[in-house]
Backbone bond lengths (Angstrom), bond angles and torsions (degrees), N, CA, C in turn:
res aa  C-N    CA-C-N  psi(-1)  N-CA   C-N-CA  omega(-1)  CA-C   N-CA-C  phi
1 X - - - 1.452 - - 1.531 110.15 -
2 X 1.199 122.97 -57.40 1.520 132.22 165.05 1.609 118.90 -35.94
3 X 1.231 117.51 -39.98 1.457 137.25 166.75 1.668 102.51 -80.88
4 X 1.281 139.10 -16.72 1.108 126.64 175.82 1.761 112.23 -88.04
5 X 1.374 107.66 -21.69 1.220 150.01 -178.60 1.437 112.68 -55.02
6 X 1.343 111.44 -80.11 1.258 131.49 152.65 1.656 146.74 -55.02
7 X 1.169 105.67 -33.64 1.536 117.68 147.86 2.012 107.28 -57.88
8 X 1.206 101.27 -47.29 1.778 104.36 179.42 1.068 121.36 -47.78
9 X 1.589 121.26 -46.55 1.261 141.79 -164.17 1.543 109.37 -88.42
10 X 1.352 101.93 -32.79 1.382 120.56 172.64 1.798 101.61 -54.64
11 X 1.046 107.88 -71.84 1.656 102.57 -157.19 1.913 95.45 -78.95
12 X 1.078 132.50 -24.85 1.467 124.76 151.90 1.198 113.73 -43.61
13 X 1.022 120.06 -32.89 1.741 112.14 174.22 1.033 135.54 -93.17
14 X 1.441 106.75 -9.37 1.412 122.77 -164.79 2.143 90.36 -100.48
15 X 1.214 101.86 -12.16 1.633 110.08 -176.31 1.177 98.21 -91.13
16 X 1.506 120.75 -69.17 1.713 122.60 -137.54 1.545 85.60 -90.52
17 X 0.908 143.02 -60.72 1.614 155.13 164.18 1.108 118.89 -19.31
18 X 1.762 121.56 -43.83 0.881 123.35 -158.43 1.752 107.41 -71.00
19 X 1.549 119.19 153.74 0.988 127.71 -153.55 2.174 107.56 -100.97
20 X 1.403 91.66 -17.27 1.510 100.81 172.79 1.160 115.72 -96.47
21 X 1.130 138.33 131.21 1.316 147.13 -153.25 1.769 109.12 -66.12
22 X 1.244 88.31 -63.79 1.461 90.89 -179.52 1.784 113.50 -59.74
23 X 0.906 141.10 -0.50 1.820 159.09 172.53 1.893 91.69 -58.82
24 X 1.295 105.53 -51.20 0.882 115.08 -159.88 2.088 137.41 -110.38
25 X 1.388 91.18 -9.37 1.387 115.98 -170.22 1.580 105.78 -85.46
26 X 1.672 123.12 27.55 1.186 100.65 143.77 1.307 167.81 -44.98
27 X 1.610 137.76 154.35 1.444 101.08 -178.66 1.695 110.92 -75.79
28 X 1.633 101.07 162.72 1.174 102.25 -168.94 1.555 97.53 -98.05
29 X 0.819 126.18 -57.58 1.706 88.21 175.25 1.175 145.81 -34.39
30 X 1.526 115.20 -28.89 1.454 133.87 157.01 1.550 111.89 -45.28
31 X 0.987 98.39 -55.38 1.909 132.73 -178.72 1.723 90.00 -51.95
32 X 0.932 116.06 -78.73 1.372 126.22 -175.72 1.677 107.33 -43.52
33 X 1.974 124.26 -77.32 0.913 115.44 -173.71 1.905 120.86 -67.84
34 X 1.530 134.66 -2.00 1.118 147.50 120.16 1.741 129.59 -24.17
35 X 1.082 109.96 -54.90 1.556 135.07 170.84 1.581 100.54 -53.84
36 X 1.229 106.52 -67.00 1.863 135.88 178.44 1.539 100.51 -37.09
37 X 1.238 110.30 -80.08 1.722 121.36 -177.43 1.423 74.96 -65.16
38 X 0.941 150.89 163.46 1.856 175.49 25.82 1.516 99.52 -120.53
39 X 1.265 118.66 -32.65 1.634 104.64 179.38 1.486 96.28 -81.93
40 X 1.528 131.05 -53.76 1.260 108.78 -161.64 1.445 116.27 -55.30
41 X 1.410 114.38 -47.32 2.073 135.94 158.44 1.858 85.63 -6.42
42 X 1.229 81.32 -94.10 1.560 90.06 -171.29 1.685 135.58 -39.51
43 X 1.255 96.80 -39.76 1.632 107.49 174.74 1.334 93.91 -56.98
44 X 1.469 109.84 -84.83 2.044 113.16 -169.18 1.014 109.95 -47.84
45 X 1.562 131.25 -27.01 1.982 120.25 166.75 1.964 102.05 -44.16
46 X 1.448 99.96 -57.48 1.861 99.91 -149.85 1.438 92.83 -90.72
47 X 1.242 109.69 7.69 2.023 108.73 170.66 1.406 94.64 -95.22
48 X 1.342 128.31 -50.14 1.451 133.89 -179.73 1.810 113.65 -52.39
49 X 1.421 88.61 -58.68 2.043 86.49 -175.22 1.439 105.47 -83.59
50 X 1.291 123.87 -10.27 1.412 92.94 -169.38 1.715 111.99 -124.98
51 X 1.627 104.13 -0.73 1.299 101.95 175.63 1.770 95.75 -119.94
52 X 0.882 136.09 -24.86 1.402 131.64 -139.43 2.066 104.19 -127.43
53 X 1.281 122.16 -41.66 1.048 121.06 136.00 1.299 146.65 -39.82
54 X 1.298 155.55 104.55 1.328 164.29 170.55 1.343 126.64 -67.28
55 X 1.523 113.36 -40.99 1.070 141.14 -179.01 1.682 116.28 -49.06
56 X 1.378 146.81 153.94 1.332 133.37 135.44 1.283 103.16 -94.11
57 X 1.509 92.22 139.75 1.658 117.86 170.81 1.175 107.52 -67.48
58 X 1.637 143.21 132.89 1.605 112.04 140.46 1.067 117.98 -73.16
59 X 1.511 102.80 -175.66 1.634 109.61 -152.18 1.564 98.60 -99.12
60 X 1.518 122.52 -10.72 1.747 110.00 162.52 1.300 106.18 -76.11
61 X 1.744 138.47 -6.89 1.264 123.11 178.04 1.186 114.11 -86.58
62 X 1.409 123.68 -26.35 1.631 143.97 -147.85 2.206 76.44 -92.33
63 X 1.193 89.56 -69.38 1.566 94.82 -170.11 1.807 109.98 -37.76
64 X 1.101 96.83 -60.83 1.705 116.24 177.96 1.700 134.33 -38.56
65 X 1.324 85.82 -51.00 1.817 110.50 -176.63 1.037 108.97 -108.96
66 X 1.745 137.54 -35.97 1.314 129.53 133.25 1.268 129.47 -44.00
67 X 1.011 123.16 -59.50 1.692 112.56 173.07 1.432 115.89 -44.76
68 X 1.746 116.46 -49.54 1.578 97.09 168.66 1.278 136.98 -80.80
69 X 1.282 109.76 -22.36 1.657 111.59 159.18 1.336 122.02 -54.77
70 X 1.383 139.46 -34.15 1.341 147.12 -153.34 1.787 87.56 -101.80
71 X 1.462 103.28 -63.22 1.979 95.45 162.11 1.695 123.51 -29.64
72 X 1.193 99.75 -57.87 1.403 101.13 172.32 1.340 128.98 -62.47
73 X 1.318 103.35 -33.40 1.679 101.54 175.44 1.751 110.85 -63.36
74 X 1.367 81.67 -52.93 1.703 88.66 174.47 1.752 115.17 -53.91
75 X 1.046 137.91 -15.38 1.667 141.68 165.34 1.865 104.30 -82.17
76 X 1.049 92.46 -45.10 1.159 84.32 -170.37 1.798 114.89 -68.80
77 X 1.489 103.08 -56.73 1.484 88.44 169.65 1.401 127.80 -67.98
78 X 1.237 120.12 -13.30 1.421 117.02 174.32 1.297 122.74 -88.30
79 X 1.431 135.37 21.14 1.232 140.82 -134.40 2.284 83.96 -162.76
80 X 1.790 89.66 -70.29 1.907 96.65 -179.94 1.143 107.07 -40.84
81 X 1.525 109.89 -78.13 1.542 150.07 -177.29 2.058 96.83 -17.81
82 X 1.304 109.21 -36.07 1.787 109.42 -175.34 1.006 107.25 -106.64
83 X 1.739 134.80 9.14 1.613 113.90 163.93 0.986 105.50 -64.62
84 X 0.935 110.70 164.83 1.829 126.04 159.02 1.790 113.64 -122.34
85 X 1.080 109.11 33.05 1.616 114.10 -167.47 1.853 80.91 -106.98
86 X 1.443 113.75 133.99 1.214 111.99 168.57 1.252 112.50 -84.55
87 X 1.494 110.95 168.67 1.209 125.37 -179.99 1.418 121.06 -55.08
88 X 1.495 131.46 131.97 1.496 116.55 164.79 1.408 95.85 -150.32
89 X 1.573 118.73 -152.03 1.284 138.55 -164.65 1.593 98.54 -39.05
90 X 1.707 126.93 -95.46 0.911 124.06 -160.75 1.540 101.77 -42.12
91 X 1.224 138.50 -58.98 1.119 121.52 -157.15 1.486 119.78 -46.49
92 X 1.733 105.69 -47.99 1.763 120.28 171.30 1.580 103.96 -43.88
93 X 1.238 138.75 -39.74 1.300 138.68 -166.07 1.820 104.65 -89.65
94 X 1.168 103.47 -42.50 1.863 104.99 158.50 1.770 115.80 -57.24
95 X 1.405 118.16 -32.52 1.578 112.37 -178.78 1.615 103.39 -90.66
96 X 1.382 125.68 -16.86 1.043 132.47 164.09 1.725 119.87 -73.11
97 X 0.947 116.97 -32.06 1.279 122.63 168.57 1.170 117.43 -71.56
98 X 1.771 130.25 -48.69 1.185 145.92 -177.18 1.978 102.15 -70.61
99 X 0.982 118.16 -25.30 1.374 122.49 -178.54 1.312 99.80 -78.56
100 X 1.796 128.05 -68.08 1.454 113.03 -172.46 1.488 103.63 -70.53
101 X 1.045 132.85 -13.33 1.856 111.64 -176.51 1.903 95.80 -71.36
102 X 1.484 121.83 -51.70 1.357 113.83 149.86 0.842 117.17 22.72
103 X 1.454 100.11 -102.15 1.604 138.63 -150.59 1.602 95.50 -66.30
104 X 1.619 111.60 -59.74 0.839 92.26 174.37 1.620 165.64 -48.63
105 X 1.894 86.59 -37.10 1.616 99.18 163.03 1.259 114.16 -86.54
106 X 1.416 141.79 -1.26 1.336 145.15 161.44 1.262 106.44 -58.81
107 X 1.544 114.97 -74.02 1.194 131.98 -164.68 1.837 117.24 -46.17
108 X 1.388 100.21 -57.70 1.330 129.64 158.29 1.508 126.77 -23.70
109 X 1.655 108.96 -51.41 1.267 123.92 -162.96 2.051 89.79 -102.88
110 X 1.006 121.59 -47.69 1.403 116.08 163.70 1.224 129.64 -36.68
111 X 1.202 111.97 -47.21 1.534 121.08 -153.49 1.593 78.86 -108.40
112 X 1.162 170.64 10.00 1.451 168.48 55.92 1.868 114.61 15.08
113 X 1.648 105.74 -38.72 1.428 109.27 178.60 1.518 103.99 -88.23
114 X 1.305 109.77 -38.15 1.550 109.45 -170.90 2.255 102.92 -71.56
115 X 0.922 104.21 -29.26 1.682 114.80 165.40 1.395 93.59 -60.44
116 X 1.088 123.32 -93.30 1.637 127.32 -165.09 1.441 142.79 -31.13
117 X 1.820 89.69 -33.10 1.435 104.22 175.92 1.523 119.47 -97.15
118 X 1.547 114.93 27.34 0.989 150.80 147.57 1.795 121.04 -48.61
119 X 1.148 146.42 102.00 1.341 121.84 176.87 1.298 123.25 -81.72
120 X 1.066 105.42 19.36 2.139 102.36 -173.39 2.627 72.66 -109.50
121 X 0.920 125.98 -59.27 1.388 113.47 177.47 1.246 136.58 -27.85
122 X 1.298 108.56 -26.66 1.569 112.80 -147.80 1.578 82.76 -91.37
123 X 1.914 96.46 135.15 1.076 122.32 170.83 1.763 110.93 105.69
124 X 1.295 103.66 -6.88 1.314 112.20 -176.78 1.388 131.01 -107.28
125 X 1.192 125.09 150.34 1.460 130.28 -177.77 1.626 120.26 -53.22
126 X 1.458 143.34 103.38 1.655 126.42 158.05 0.689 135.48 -8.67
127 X 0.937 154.97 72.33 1.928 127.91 -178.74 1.286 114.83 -124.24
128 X 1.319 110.70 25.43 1.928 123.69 165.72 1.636 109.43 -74.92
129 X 1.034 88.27 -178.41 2.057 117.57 135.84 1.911 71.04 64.62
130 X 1.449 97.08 -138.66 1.449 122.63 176.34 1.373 123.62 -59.47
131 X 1.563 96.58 -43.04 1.274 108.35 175.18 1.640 123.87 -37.90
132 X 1.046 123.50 -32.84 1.416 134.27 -149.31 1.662 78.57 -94.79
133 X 0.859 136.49 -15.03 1.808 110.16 163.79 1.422 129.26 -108.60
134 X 1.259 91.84 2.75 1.386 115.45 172.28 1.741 124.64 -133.25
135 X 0.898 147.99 165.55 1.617 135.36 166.74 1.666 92.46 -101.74
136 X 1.342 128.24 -25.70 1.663 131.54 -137.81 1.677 92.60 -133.02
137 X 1.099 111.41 -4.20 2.078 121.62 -178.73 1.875 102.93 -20.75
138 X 1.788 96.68 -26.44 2.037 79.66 -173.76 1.472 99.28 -90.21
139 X 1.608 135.80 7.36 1.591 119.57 -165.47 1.621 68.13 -108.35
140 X 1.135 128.69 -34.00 1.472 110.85 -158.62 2.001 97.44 -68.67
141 X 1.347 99.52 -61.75 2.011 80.24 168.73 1.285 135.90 -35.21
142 X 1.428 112.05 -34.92 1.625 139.68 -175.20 1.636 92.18 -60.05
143 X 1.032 116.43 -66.96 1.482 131.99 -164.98 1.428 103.20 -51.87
144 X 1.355 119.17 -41.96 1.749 126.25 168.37 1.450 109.07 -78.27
145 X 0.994 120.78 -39.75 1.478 125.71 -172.73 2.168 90.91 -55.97
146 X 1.197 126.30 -56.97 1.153 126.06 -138.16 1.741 87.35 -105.42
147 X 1.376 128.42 -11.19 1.171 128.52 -179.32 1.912 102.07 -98.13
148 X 0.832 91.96 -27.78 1.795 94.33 174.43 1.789 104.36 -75.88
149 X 1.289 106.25 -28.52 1.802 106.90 -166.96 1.034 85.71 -101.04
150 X 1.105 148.19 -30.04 2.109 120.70 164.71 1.647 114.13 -66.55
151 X 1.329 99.65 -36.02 1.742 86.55 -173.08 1.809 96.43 -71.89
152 X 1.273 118.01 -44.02 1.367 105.54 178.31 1.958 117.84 -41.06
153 X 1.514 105.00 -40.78 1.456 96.10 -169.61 1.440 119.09 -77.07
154 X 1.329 109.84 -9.88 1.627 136.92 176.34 1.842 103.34 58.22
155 X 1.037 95.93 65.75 1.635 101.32 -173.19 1.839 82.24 -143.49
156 X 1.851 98.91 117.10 2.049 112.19 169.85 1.450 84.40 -45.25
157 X 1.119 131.86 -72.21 1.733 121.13 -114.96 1.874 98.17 -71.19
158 X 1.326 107.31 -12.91 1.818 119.57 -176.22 1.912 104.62 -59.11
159 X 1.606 108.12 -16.31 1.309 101.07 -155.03 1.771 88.20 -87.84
160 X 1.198 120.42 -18.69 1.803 117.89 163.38 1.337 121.58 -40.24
161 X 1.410 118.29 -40.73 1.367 117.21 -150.62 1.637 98.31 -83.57
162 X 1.113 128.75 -66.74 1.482 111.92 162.97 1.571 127.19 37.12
163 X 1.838 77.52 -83.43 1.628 100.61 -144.95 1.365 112.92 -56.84
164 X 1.668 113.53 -8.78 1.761 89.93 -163.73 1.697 98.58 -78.36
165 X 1.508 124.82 6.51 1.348 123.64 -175.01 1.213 108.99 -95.43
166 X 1.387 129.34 10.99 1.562 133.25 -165.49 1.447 102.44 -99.93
């Protein structure tokens, strides 16, 4: 989270800070619905690991999948954060995408904790809620979550990051 933290602040600064005009002359609604997806990102990360998870991470996974997620945030807002193309259609269909992958890995990983903390469960496989059409239903949100926040930043090279969830 601290690393998600700092990558954030990182490319906020490298925008609003920045001393050349154009660094910084994005549109602001972009700016705004960008801002939007990075707080929610973040909220459901430290709702996910720290209330809703059970598990310990090790620290090559935390390092690993955090380091590129928190990388990515940092491309993405530092890259979104400077269009200046306002918002329209595709973008509405990028915040729409990024909303149900959300829901989805929220929902998913909830209704997975509320199963678990069950004592006749423990030790056993999911196969409720969402789960039951998927085994992996939270990479499949992930995959929308991070495909809705590239089309939002309107930068091609965003449509890469995706894939390692495919």
């Amino acid at each position: 989270m601290s690393w998600y933290i700092i990558c954030i602040a990182a490319a906020l600064g490298l925008t609003f800070l920045a001393t050349n005009e154009s660094d910084s002359s994005g549109n602001t609604g972009r700016q705004a619905a960008l801002l939007a997806c990075t707080f929610i990102y973040v909220a459901r990360a430290a709702i996910t690991f720290f209330v809703l998870w059970k598990r310990t991470i090790p620290w090559w996974e935390s390092a690993w999948g955090g380091g590129l997620i928190g990388f990515a945030l940092f491309l993405f807002l530092r890259d979104g954060l400077r269009t200046p193309q306002p918002l329209g259609f595709v973008d509405m269909a990028g915040v729409l995408l990024y909303l149900t992958g959300s829901y989805i890995g929220t929902a998913s990983e909830y209704s997975r904790h509320l199963w678990k903390a069950r004592a006749e469960n423990q030790g056993h496989l999911y196969t409720e809620g969402l789960f039951r059409y998927c085994r992996h239903i939270n990479y499949f949100g992930d995959l929308l979550v991070f495909g809705g926040f590239g089309i939002l930043t309107r930068q091609l090279w965003t449509g890469f990051v995706p894939l390692p969830w495919v």
